[in-house]
C-alpha positions as CSV (number, residue, x, y, z in Angstrom):
1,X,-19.6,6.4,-7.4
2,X,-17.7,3.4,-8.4
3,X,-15.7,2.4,-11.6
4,X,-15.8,-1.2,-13.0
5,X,-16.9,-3.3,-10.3
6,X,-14.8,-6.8,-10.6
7,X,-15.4,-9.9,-8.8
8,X,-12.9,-11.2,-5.7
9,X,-13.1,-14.8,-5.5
10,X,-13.5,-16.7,-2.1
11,X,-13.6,-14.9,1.2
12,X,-11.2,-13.0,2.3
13,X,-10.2,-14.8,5.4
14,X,-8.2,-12.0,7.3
15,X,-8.6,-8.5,6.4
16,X,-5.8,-6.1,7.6
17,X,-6.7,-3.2,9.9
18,X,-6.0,-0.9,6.8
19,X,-7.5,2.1,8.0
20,X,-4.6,2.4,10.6
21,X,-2.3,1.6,8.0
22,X,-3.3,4.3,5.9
23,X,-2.1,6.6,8.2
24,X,1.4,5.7,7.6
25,X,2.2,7.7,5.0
26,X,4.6,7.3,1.5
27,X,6.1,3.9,2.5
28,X,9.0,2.6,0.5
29,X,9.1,-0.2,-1.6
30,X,9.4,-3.0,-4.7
31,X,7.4,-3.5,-7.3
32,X,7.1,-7.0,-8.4
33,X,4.2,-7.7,-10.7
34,X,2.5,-4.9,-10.2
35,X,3.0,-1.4,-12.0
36,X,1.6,2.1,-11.3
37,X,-1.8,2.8,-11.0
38,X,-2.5,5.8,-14.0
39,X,-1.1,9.1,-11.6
40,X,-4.4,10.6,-13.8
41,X,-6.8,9.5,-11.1
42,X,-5.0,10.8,-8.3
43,X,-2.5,13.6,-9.3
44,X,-3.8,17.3,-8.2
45,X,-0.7,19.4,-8.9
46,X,-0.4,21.5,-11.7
47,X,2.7,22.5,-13.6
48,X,4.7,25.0,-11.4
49,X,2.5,24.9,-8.7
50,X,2.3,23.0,-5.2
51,X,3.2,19.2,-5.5
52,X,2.9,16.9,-2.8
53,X,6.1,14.5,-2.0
54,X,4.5,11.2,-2.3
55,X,2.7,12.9,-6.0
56,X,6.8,13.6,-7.0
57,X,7.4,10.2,-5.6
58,X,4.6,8.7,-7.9
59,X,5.6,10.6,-11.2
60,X,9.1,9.5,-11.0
61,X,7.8,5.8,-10.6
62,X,6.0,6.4,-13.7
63,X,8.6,7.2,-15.9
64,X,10.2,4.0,-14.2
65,X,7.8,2.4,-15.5
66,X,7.4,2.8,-18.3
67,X,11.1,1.9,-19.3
68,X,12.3,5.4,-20.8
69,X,15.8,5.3,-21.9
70,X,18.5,8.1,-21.2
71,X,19.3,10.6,-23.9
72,X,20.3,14.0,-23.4
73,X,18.7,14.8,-27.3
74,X,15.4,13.0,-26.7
75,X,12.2,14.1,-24.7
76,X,9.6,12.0,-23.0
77,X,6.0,13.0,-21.9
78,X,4.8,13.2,-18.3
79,X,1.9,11.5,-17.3
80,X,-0.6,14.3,-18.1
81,X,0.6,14.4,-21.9
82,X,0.2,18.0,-21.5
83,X,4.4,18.5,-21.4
84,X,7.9,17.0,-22.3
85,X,11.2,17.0,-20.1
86,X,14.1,15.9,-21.4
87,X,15.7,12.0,-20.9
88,X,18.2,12.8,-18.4
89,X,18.8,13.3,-14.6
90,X,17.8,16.7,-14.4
91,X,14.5,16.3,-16.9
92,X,13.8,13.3,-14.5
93,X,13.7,16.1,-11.3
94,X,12.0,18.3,-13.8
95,X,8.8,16.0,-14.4
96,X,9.2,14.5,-11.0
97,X,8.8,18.2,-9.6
98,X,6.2,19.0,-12.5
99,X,7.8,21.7,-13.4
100,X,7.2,24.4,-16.4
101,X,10.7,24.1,-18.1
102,X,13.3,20.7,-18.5
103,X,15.8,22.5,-16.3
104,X,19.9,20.8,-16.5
105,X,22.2,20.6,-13.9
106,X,23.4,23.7,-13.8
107,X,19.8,25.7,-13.4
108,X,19.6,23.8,-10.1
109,X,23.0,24.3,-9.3
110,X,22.2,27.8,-9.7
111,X,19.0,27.7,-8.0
112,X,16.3,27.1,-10.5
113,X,13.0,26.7,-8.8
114,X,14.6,25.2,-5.6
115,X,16.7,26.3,-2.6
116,X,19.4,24.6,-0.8
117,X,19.3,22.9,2.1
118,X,21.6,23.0,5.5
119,X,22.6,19.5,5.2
120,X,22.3,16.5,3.4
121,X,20.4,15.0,6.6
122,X,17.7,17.3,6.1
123,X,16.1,15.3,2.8
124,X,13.0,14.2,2.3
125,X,11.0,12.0,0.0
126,X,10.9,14.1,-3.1
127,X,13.8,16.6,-2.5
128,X,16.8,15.6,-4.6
129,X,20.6,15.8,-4.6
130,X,22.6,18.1,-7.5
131,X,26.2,18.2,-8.4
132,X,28.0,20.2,-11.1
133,X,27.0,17.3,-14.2
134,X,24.1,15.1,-12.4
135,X,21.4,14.8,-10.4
136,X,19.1,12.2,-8.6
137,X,15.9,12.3,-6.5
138,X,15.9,11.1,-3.2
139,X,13.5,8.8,-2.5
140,X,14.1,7.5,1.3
141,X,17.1,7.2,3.8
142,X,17.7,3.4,3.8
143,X,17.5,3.7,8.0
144,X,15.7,6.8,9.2
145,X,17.5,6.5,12.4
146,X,21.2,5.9,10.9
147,X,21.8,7.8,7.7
148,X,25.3,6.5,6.9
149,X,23.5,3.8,5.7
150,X,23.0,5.4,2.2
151,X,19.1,6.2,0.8
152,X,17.6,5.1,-2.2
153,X,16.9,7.2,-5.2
154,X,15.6,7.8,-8.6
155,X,18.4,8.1,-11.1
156,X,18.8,9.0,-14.9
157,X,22.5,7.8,-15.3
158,X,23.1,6.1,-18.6
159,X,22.7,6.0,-22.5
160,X,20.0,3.6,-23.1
161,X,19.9,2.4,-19.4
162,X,16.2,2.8,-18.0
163,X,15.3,5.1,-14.7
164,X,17.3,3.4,-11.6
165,X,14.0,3.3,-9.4
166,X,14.7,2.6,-5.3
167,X,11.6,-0.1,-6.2
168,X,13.3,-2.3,-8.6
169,X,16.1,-3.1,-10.9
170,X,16.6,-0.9,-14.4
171,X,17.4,-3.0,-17.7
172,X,21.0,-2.5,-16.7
173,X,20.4,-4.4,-13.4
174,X,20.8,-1.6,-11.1
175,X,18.9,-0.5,-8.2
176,X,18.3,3.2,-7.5
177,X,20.9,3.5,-4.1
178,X,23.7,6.0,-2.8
179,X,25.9,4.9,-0.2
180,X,26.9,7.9,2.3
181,X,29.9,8.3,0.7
182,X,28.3,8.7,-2.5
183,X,26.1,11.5,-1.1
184,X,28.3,13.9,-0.1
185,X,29.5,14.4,-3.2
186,X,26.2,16.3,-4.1
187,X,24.5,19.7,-2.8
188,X,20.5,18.5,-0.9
189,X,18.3,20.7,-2.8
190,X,14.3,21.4,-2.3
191,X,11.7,22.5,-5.2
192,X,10.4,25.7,-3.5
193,X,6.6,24.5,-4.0
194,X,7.1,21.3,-2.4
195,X,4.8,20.4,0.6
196,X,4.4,17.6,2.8
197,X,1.2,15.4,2.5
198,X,-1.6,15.9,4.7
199,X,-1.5,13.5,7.8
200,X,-4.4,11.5,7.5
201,X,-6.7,10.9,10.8
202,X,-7.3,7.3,11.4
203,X,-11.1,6.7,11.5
204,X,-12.2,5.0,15.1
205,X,-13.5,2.4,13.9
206,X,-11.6,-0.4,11.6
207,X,-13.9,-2.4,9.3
208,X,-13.4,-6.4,9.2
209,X,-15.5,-9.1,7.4
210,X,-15.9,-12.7,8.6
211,X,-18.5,-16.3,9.0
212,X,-19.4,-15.4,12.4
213,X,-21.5,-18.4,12.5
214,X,-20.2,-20.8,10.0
215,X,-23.6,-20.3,7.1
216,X,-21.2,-19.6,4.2
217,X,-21.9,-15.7,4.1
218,X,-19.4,-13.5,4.9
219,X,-21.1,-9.7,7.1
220,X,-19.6,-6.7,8.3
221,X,-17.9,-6.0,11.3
222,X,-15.9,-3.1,13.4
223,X,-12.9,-2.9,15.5
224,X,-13.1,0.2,17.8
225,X,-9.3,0.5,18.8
226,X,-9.6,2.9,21.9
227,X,-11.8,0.2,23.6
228,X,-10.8,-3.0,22.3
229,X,-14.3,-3.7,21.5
230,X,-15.4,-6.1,18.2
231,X,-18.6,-4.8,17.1
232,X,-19.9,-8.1,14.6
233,X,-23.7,-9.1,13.3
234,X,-24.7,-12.3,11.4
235,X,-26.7,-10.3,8.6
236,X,-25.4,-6.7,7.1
237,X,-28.1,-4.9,8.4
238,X,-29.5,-3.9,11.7
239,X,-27.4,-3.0,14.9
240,X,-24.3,-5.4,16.2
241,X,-25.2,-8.6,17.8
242,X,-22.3,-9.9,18.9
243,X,-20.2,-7.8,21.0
244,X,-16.9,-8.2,22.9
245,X,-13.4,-7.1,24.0
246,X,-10.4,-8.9,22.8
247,X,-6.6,-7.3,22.6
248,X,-5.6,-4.1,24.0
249,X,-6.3,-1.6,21.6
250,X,-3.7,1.2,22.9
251,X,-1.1,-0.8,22.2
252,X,-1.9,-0.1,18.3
253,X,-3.6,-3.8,18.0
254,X,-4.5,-4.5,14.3
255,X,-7.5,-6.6,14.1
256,X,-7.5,-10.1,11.7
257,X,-9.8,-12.6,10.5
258,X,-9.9,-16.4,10.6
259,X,-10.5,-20.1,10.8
260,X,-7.9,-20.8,13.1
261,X,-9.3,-24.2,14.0
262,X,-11.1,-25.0,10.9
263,X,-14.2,-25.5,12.2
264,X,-15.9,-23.5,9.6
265,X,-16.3,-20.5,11.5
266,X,-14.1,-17.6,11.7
267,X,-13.3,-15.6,15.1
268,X,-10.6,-12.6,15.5
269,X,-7.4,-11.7,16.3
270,X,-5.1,-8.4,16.8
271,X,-1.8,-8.2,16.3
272,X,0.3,-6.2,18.1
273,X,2.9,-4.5,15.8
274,X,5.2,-3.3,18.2
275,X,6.0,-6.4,19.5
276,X,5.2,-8.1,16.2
277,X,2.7,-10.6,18.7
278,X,-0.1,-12.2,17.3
279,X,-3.2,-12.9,20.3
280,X,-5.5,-15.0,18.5
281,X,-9.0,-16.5,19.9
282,X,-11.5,-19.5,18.6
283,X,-14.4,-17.4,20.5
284,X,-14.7,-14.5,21.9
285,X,-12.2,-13.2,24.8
286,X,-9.7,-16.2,25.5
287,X,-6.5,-16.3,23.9
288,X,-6.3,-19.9,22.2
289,X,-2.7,-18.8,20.7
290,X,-0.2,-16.4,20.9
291,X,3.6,-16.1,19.2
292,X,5.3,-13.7,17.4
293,X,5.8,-13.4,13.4
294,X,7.1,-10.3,11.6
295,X,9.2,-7.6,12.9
296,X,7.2,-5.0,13.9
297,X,9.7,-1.8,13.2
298,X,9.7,-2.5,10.1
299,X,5.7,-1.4,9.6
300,X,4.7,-4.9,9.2
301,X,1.1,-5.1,8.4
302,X,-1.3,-8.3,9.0
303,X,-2.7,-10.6,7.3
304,X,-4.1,-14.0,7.4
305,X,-5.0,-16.8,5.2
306,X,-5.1,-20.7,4.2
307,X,-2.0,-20.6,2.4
308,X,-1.4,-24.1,1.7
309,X,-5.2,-25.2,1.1
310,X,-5.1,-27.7,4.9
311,X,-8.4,-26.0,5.7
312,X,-6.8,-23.8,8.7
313,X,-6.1,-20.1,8.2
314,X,-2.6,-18.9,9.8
315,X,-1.0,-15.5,9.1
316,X,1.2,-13.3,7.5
317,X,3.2,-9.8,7.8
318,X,3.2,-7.4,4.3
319,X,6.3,-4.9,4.5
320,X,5.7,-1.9,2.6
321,X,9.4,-0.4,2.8
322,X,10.1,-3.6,0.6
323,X,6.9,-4.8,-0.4
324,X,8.0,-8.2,0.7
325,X,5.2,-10.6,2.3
326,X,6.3,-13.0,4.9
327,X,3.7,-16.0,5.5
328,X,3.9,-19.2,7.4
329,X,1.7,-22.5,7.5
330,X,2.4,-22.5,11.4
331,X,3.1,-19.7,13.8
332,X,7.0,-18.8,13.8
333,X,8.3,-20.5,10.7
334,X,7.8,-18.1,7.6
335,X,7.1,-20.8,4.7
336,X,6.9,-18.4,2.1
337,X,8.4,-15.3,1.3
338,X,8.8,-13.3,-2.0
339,X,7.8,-9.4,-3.6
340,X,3.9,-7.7,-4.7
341,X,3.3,-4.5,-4.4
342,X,4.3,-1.1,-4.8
343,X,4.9,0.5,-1.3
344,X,5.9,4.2,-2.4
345,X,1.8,4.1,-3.6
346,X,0.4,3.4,-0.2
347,X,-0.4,-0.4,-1.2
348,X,-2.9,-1.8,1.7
349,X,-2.6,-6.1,1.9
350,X,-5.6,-8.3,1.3
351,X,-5.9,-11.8,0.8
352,X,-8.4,-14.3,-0.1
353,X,-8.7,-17.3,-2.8
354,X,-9.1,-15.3,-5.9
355,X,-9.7,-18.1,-8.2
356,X,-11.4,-20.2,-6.4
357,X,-9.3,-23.1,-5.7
358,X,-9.2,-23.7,-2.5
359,X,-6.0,-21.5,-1.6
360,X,-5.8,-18.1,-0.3
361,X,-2.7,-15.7,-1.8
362,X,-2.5,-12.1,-1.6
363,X,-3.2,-8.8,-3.5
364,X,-3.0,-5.3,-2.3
365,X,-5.1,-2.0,-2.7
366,X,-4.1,1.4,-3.8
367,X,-6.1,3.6,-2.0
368,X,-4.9,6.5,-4.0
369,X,-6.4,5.7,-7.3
370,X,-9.0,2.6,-5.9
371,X,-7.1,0.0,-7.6
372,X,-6.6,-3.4,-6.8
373,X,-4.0,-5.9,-7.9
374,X,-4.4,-9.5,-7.2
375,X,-2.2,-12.4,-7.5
376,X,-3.4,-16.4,-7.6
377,X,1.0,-17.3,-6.8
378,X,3.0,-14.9,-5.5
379,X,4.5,-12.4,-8.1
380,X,2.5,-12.1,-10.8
381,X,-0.7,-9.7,-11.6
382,X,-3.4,-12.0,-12.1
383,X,-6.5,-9.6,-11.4
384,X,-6.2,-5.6,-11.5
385,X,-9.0,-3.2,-11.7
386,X,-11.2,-0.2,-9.8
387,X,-13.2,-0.7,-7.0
388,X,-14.2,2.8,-4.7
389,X,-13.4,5.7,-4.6
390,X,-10.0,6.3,-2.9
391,X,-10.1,10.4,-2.3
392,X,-13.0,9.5,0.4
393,X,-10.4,7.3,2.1
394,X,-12.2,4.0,1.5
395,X,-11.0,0.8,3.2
396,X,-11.2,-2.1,1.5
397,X,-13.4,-4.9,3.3
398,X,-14.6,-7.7,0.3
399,X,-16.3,-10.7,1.6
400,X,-19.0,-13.4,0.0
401,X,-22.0,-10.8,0.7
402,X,-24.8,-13.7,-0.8
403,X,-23.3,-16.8,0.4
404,X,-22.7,-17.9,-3.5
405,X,-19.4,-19.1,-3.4
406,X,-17.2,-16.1,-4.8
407,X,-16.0,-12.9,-3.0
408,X,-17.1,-9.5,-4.2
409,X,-15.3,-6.2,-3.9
410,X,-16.8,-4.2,-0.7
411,X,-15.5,-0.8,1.2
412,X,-16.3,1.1,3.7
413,X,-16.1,5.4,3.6
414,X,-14.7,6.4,7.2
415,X,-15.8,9.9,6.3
416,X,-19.6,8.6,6.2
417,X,-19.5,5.4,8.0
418,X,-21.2,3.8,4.7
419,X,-20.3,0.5,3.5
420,X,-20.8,-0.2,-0.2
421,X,-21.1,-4.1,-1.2
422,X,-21.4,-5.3,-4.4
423,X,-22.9,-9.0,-5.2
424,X,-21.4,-9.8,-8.8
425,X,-18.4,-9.4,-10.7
426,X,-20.1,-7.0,-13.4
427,X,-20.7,-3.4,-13.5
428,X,-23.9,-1.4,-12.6
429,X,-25.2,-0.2,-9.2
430,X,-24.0,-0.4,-5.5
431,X,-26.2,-4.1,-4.4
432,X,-25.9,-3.1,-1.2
433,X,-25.2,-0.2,1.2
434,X,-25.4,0.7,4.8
435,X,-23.7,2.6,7.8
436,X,-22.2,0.5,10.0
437,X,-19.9,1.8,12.9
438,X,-18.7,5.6,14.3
């Protein structure tokens, strides 16, 4: 069920609504200590058949990543092993598309496993962009509601530069970008087998973890967004104990965790992306502070934290199109800023104290291949490893299950209702597992 259980350090002090993030979709954006999870545990296409956009999206990262140079002579193997395309723009398309032959520019030109389409407005993530001597793979429109303002791509361009990745620099320093200009210079094209990805349902209830009463063990809870309704318990077993409404959950309220008074014990929050407002409480149904952080159009997601180790969790915002975090100490001022992550994978945020040091920093988790990527600063991978299984649409929820000091990896499977808790930092069986919530 699971593979190599590792330990999380700490509590987590505010877990991000995730399942309502997950149904977001391919998000955009930078990867900054963190690099692909292996496209082996998630990939289902085979070569020449049906491919889902954010699967193209995920191969072409790959070969990002792995710093291929450009040649038109040499051949590089796609992440199967199983085939070779060719170093160049249209190899690139070819092993993004997962195609059975390295096609060059002028197969697509001429139609090669691909159709045109009526105008360069119509491109989605995963189509790409052909004129007579290159090509590039579109990626995402830099504004979806202005598209003069260019898109970002995934380009081949140069001999011995590396892929141009809309995610990152190449060795050359370059970012994968058109301008508008730049695009109408090429033909929009579509792989004929391309299809869009499955629309995930958000489950009803979103899983949280928290001290409800301040004994140094971390239990389950539930947000039910239709109601507004916190479903909590003291012990991770038995029915909820503590029940209440707090937020308004048709406004798309994202619940959070933490000690906002430091008093040892951690209460709720939502926050209310479309006005990027934060409604937090120190009980149950009063709200002991309000403001706004983030900016909500731009997807921020939540999450919350002691972030300079004063003993008082405040928040934060994750942006996926640019896998930028945004935190503050306070409530307005953002007193930290910098890149982790890899949005185009569907990275969900976390935080906690990994390491045990009395200061919470972030990490995010691939639901795609159930990999998790931790940082102890800002930038830099310092934990990475499997935890769950990510094609039953597990949430991440870890927490202090035994009241010992370090946080343990925990999720919960919306399909079942089941959470699965683990108590130690090895591998072996699930300690602990339960259904909790509808």
């Amino acid at each position: 069920m699971f593979e190599r259980k590792i330990v999380l350090r700490r509590a987590v002090t505010g877990l991000v609504g995730v399942s309502l993030a997950a149904g977001l979709g391919v998000l955009g954006g930078l990867a900054t200590g963190v690099t692909a999870a292996p496209l082996a545990a998630y990939a289902s296409s085979s070569q020449g058949g049906e491919i889902t956009r954010s699967e193209v999206l995920a191969r072409a990262q790959d070969w990002a990543d792995h710093d291929y140079t450009y040649t038109q002579t040499g051949y590089a193997s796609d992440v199967e092993g199983d085939h070779s395309y060719r170093r160049d723009c249209s190899g690139l398309v070819s092993m993004a598309w997962h195609l059975t032959t390295s096609y060059n520019t002028g197969d697509f030109m001429n139609g090669a496993a691909s159709y045109t389409l009526g105008s360069l407005n119509d491109l989605k993530p995963g189509d790409a962009m052909v004129r007579d001597g290159h090509m590039e793979l579109f990626a995402r429109w830099k504004s979806d509601s202005d598209h003069s303002q260019g898109a970002y791509v995934y380009s081949f361009n140069t001999s011995g530069e590396t892929v141009r990745s809309p995610n990152g620099e190449s060795n050359f320093g370059n970012r994968g970008f058109n301008s508008w200009s730049e695009m109408t210079t090429y033909r929009p094209i579509r792989y004929d087998k391309i299809v869009d990805d499955a629309k995930p349902t958000p489950p009803e209830d979103i899983p949280i973890s928290g001290d409800w009463d301040g004994d140094g063990d971390k239990t389950i809870g539930v947000y039910r967004p239709t109601t507004s309704t916190f479903y909590l318990r003291n012990v991770n077993s038995g029915a909820a104990t503590i029940i209440f409404k707090f937020g308004h959950g048709p406004s798309g309220d994202i619940p959070v965790v933490g000690d906002w008074n430091n008093d040892g014990r951690d209460t709720v929050g939502v926050f209310r992306p479309s006005e990027s407002m934060w409604y937090l409480t120190n009980g149950t149904t009063s709200t002991d502070l309000s403001f706004k952080f983030g900016h909500g159009p731009s997807g921020d997601l939540p999450v919350a934290g002691d972030w300079n180790n004063d003993g008082k969790d405040t928040v934060g915002v994750f942006r996926p199109s640019e896998s930028m975090w945004y935190l503050t100490n306070g409530t307005t001022s953002t007193d930290l800023s910098f890149k982790f992550g890899h949005g185009p994978s569907g990275d969900l945020p976390v935080a906690g104290d990994w390491n045990n040091d009395g200061k919470d920093t972030v990490g995010v988790f691939r639901p795609s291949s159930s990999t998790w990527y931790l940082t102890n600063g800002t930038t830099s991978t310092d934990f990475s490893f499997i935890y769950g299984h990510g094609p039953s649409g597990d949430v991440p929820v870890p927490g202090d299950w035994d009241g010992d000091g370090d946080d343990t990896p925990g999720v919960r499977r919306p399909s079942d209702n089941t959470v699965y808790l683990r108590n130690t930092n090895s591998g072996g069986a699930v300690d602990s597992q339960f259904v909790y919530g509808i």
